[in-house]
C-alpha positions in Angstrom: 5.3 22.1 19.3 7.1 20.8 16.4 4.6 17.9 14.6 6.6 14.6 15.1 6.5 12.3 12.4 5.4 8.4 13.4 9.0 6.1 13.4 8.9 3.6 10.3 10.4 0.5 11.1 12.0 -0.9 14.1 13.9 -3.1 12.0 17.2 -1.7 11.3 18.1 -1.5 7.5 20.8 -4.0 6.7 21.7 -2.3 3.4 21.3 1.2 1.8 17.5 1.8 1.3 17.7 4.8 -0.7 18.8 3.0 -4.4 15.0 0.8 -3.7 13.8 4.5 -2.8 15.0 6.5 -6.3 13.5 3.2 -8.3 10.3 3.8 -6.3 10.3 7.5 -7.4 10.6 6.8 -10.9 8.3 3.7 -10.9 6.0 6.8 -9.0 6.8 9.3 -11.3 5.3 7.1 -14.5 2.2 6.7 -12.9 1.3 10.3 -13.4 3.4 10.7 -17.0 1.2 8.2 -18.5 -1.8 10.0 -17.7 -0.6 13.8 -18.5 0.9 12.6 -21.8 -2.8 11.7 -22.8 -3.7 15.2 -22.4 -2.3 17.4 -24.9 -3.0 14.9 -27.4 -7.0 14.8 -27.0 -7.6 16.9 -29.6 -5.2 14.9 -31.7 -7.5 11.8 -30.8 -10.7 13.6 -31.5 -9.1 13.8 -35.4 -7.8 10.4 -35.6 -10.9 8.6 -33.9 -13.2 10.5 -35.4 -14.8 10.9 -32.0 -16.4 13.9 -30.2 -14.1 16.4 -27.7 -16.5 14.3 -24.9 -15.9 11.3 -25.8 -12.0 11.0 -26.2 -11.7 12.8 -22.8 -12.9 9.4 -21.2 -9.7 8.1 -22.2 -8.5 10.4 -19.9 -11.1 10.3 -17.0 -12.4 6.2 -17.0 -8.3 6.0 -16.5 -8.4 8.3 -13.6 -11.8 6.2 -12.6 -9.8 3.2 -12.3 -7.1 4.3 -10.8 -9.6 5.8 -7.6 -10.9 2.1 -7.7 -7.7 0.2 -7.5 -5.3 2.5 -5.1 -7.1 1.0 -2.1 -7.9 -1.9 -3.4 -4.2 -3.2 -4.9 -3.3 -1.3 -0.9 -4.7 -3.8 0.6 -3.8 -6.7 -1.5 -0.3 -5.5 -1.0 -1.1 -5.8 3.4 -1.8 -9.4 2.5 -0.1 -10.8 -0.5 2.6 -8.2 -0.2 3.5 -4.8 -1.2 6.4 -5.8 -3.9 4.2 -8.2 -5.6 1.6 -5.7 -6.0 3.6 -2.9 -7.6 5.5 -5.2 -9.9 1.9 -6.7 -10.7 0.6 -3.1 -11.3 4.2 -2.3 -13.7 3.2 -5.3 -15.5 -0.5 -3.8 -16.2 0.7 -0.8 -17.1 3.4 -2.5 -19.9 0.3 -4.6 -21.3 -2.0 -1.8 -20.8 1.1 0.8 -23.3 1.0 -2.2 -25.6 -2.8 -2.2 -26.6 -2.9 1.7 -26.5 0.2 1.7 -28.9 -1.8 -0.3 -31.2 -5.2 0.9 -31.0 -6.6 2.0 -34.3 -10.3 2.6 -32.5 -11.4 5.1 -29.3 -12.9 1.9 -27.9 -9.3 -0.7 -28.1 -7.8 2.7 -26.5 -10.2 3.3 -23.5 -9.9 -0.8 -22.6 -6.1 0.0 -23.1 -6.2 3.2 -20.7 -8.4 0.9 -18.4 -5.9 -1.2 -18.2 -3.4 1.7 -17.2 -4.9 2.7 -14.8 -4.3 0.5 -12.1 -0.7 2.0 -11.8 -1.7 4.6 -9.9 -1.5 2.1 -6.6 2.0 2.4 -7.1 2.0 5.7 -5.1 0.7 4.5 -1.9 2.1 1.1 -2.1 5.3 2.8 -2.5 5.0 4.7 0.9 4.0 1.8 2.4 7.4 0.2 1.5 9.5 3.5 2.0 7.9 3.9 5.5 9.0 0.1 6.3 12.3 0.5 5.1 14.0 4.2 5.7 14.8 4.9 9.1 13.3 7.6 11.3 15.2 10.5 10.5 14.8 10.1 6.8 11.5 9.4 6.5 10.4 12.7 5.6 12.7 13.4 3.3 12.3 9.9 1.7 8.0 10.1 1.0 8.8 14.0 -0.2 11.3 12.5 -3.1 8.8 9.7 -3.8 5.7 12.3 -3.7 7.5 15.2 -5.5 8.3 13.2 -8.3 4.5 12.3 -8.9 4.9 16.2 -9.8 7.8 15.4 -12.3 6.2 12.7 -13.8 3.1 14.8 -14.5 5.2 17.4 -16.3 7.1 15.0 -18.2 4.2 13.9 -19.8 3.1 16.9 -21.7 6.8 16.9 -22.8 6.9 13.5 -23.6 3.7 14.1 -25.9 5.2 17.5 -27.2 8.3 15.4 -28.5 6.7 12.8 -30.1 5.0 14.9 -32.6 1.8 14.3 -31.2 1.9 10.8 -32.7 0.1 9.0 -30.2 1.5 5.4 -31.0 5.0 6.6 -30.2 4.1 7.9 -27.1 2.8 4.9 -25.6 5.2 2.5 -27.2 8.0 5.2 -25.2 5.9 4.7 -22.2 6.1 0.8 -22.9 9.7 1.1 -22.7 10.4 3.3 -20.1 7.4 0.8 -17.9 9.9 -2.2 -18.6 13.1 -0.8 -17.5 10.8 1.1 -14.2 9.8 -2.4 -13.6 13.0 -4.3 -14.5 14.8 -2.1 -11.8 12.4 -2.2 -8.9 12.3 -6.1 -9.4 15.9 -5.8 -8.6 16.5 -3.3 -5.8 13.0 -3.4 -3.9 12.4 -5.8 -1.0 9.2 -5.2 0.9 10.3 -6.4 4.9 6.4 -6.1 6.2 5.4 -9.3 7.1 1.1 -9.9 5.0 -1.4 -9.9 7.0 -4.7 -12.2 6.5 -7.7 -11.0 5.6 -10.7 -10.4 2.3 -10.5 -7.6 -0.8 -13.9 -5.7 -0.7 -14.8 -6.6 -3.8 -18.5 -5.1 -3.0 -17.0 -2.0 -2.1 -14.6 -1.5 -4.9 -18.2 -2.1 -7.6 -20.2 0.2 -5.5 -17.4 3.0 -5.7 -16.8 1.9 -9.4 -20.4 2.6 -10.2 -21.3 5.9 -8.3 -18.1 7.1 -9.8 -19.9 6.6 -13.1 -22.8 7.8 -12.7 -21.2 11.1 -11.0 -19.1 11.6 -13.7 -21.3 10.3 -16.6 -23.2 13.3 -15.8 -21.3 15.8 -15.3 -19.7 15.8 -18.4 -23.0 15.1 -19.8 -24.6 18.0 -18.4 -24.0 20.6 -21.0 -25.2 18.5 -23.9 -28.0 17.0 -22.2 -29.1 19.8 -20.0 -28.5 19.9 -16.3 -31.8 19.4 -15.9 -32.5 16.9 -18.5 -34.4 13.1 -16.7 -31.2 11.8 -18.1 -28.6 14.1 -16.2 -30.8 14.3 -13.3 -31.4 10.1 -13.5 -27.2 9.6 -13.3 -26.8 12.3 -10.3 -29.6 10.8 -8.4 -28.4 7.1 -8.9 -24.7 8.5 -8.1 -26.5 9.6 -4.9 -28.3 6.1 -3.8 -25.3 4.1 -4.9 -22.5 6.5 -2.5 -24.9 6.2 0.3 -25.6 2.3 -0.7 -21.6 2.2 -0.6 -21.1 4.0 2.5 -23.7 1.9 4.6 -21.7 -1.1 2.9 -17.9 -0.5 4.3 -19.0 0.8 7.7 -20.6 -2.6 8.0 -17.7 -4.5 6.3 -15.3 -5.7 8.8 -12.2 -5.4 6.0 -13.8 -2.6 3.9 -12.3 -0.9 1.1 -12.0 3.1 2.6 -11.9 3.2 6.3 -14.7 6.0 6.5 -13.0 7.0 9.8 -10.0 7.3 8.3 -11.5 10.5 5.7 -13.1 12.3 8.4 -10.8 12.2 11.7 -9.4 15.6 12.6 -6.0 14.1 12.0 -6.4 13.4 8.2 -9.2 15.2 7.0 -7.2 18.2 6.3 -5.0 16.3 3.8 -8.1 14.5 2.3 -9.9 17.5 1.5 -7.0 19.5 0.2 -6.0 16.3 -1.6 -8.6 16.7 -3.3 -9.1 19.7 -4.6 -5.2 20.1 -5.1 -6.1 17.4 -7.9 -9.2 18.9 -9.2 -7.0 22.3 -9.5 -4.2 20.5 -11.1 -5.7 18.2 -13.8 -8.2 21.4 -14.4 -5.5 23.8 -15.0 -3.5 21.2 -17.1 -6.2 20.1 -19.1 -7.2 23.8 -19.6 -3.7 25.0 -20.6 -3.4 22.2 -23.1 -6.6 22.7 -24.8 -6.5 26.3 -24.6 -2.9 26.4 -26.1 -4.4 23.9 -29.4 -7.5 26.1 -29.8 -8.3 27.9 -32.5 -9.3 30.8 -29.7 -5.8 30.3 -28.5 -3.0 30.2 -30.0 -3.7 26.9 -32.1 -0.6 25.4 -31.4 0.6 22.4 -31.9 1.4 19.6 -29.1 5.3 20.1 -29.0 4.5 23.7 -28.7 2.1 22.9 -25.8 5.0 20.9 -24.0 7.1 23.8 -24.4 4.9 26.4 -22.8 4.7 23.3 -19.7 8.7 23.1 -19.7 8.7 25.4 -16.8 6.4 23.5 -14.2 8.8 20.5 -15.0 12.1 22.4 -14.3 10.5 23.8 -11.2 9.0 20.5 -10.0 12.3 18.6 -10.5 14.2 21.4 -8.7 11.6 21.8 -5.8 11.9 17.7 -5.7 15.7 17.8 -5.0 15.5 19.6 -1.8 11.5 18.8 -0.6 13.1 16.7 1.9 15.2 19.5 3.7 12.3 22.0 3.2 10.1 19.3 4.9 12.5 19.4 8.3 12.1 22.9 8.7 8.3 23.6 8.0 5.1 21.5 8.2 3.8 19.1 5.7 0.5 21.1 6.1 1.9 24.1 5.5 3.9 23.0 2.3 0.6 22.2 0.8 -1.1 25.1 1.6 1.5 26.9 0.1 1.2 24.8 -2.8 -2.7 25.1 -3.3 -3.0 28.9 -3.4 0.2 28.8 -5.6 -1.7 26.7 -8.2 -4.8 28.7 -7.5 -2.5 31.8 -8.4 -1.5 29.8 -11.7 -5.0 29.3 -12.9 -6.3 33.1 -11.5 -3.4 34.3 -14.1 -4.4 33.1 -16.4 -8.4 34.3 -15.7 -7.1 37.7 -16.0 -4.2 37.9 -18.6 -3.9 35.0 -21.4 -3.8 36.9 -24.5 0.0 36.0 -25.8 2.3 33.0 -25.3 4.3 34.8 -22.3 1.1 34.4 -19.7 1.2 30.7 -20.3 4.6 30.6 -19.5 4.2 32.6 -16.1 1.4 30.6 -15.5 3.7 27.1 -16.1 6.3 28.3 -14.0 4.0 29.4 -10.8 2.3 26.0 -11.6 5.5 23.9 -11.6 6.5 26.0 -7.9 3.2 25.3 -6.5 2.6 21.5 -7.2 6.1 21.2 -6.5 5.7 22.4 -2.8 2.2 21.1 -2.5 2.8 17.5 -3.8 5.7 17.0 -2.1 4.0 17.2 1.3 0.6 15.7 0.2 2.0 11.9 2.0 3.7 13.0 4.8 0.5 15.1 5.6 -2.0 11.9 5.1 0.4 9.6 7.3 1.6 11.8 9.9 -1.3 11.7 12.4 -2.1 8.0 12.0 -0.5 4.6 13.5 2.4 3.3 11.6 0.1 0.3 10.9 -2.5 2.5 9.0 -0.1 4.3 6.8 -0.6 2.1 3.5 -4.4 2.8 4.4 -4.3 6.3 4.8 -2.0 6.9 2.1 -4.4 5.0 -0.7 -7.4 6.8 0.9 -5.3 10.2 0.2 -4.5 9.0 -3.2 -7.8 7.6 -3.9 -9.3 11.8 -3.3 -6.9 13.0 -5.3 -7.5 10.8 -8.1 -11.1 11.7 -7.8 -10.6 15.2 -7.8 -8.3 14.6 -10.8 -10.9 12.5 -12.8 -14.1 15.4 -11.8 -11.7 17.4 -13.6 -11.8 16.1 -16.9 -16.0 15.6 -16.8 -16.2 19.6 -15.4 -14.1 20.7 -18.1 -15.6 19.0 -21.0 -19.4 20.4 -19.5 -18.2 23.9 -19.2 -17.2 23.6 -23.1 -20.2 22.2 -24.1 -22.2 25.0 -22.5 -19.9 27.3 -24.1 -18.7 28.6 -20.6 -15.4 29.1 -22.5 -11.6 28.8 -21.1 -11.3 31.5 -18.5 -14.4 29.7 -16.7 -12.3 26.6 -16.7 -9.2 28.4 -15.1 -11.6 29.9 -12.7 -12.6 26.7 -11.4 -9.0 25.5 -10.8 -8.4 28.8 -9.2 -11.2 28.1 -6.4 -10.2 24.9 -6.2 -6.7 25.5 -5.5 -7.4 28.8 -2.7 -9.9 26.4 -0.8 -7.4 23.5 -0.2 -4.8 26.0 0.7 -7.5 27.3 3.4 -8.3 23.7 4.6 -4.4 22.7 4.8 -3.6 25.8 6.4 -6.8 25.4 9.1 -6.3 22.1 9.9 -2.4 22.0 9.9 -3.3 24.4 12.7 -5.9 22.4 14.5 -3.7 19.3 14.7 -0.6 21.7 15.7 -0.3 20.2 19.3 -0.9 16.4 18.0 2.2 13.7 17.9 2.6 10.7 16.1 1.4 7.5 17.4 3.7 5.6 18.7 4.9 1.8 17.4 4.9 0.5 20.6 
């Protein structure tokens, strides 16, 4: 039985939703440039900041950090002060946030810059909370797959974007400054949010605990090669990460508004997603992060960041042309097994380049299968979270999804910077997106066929 996806609104649409739709999707789509376009220049920053490889890299992950912290919670300040408001707030972070980073002339001004960044990443799930309130039925599908493939676009553009501004840091943010104001100008314009706000409390506790086992976690992890993984202070940070998740857990089962629904990352109807969510991100920002760095090193082919976006041109082409028809693909095959597809795709990417990576050409396969594979994956990610759950919860379960993936995304960064301070070397890195990409095509595949026979809840 063909899965059914849960009706949006009941409201009829008095006027064509799809222009709001296409300014959400590029609103969408700079949330993930701003953060890829950090990456090739990292060892650029290193230079200029005269900082170590471990250190700059929290520009990238503390951004990620944030973003993990404030999907679910701007998701539920957009359920009671409105989903519009909070997106145009979170645009207007961002544009701030370009500013300072545009200006920084110190690794410190640009991590509070990046901080400040981060919070755009709520745009995702606030944005499927609008689409799914505002697209009828029979275009829902195809509306989330636009708005979720071009997450995947976004994040290509941004090694491109760095790759054509010379890796001159500056002119990349003051681009993304721009590009934030017209994003925001636009959606100001063309997107009305018709869900009436609900009452109720932000889980501010919740949102400090997360914020601080996060931390710890990822304080030592990329700590752990310097330090020594068994080292009182490495050990210290895992074993307060520990206290502090279980601390936090205890906390929103208790809360009556908390900030992740526990239930909501473990029933059979969304766990597949949050898992493979998960490690789709870990495989992603791994095998990104390891391209880029690999490309610049002297080990590689020590190129230079215009040169890295160009090996990365094909997984933008591919993820702009998958985006165009995700929508139609979606109608004919399930969400789940889009993103199974996906996974082992970008496992295959990363296993490539394990085995061959000894000239220019392998990156380029390795972009291209990349590109296909988060193209297909990402595009089904949402509709996978929000299928199973009652049209009520779909803000909810679409921050929770975006909240793991952001995770996996920010473990990324602290993995990869331990494996090259214990000298573990490149092809260890694009080992690790490799597993992580087969397993969440395994738990996509599994659980897409658990939840086979389950329909939609219904609105009424």
């Amino acid at each position: 039985m063909a899965t059914v996806v849960a009706p949006a609104s009941r409201e009829t649409p008095t006027r064509n939703p799809w222009p709001a739709v296409i300014a959400l999707s590029i609103a969408a789509s700079i949330a993930s440039l701003q953060n890829t376009a950090v990456v090739p220049l990292l060892p650029l920053l290193q230079r200029e900041l005269n900082a170590s490889l471990s250190a700059v890299t929290w520009t990238l992950t503390l951004s990620l950090l944030v973003s993990a912290v404030a999907t679910p919670l701007l998701s539920r300040f957009g359920d009671m002060y409105g989903r519009r408001r909070m997106i145009l707030i979170a645009l207007v972070l961002l544009v701030i946030g370009s500013v300072m980073a545009a200006l920084a002339t110190s690794l410190a001004w640009l991590i509070v810059a990046r901080v400040l960044q981060g919070f755009v990443a709520a745009l995702v799930p606030l944005s499927i909370g609008v689409v799914r309130a505002t697209l009828p039925r029979n275009q829902l599908a195809t509306g989330i797959g636009v708005l979720s493939a071009t997450m995947g676009v976004g994040s290509g553009g941004g090694m491109i974007l760095a790759g054509l501004a010379s890796g001159d840091f500056h002119l990349v943010f003051w681009i993304v400054t721009g590009i934030s104001l017209v994003a925001g100008t636009v959606v100001a314009f063309l997107v009305r949010d018709s869900a009436p706000p609900v009452k109720g409390r932000p889980d501010l506790p919740g949102a400090a605990l997360l914020t601080a086992w996060l931390v710890a976690l990822l304080l030592g992890v990329s700590q752990g090669g310097s330090w020594g993984w068994t080292s009182p202070g490495v050990l210290g940070l895992f074993g307060a990460a520990v206290v502090l998740a279980v601390v936090w857990v205890l906390v929103e089962r208790r809360v009556a508004e908390p900030l992740v629904e526990m239930a909501m990352l473990v029933q059979r109807g969304t766990v597949g997603a949050t898992v493979s969510s998960m490690l789709l991100g870990f495989s992603f920002f791994t095998l990104l992060t390891g391209m880029s760095g690999f490309a610049q090193a002297p080990e590689g082919f020590s190129a230079t960041t215009l040169e890295v976006g160009i090996y990365l041109l094909p997984s933008t082409l591919f993820m702009l042309v998958i985006s165009l028809f995700a929508g139609r693909i979606m109608r004919r095959v399930r969400a789940s097994s889009m993103v199974a597809a996906g996974s082992l795709i970008t496992g295959l990417a990363a296993l490539w380049l394990v085995a061959e990576h000894d000239a220019p050409a392998h990156l380029y396969v390795a972009s291209s299968l990349m590109g296909i594979g988060l193209g297909v994956g990402y595009a089904a990610l949402g509709t996978m979270a929000v299928e199973h759950v009652d049209p009520g919860k779909t803000a909810v379960a679409a921050g929770v999804n975006a909240l793991v993936r952001i995770v996996g995304g920010s473990v990324a960064g602290a993995a990869i910077a331990a494996v090259l301070a214990a000298g573990g070397g490149y092809p260890w890195v694009f080992g690790a997106a490799a597993g992580a990409g087969v397993v969440a095509a395994l738990f996509a595949a599994g659980f897409g066929y658990l939840n086979r026979g389950i329909t939609a809840p219904s609105t009424h």
